[in-house]
C-alpha positions, -999 to +999 in steps of 0.1 A: +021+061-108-001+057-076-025+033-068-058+046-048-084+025-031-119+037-038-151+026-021-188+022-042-212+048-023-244+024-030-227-013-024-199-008-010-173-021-027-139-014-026-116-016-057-082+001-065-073+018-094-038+025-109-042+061-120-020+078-151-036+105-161-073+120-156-093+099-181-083+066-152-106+084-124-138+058-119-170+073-127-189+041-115-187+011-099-169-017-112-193-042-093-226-024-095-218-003-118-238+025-102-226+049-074-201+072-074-168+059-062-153+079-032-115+077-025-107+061+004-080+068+026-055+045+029-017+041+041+013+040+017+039+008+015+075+008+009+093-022-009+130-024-012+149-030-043+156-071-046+192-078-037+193-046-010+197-054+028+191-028+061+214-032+090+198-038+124+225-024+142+209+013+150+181+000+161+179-005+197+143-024+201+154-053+177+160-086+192+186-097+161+201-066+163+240-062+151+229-095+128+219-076+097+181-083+080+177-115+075+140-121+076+132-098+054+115-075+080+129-043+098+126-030+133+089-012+126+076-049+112+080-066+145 
C-alpha cells in the first residue's frame, strides 16, 4: 500500500498518509484542519528483507569492494 506525502495549501504542513482505498484521500488538513491537501512529490525508498546481504564485488566505485555489505549500505549510499 503506498505512502504519499501531502502538503496543507493554507499552513503548510506536511503530513503522510498511508492510502488503501479512496475513502483514505485527505480532504483537510490534519493541523489546521482547513486547506486542501496537495500531493507532494516525493522520492521512493527501498528496504531489503532482514537476513539478505548485496555483494560489493560489481561495483567498481566502492572502497570495500570484494568484502561483501557489511555496513548496511551499498555503493549508491556512499
Amino acid at each position: 500500500m503506498p505512502i504519499y506525502e501531502y502538503t496543507c495549501d493554507k499552513c503548510r504542513h506536511q503530513f503522510d498518509v498511508l492510502i488503501r482505498n479512496e475513502k483514505d484521500y485527505p480532504k483537510k488538513c490534519p493541523a489546521c484542519g482547513k486547506g486542501k491537501p496537495v500531493k507532494a512529490f516525493s522520492s521512493f525508498a527501498v528496504s531489503m528483507a532482514a537476513g539478505s546481504t548485496v555483494s560489493r564485488e560489481a561495483c567498481e566505485v566502492c572502497p570495500t569492494a570484494g568484502t561483501g555489505c557489511g555496513g548496511g549500505g551499498c555503493c549508491g549510499d556512499m
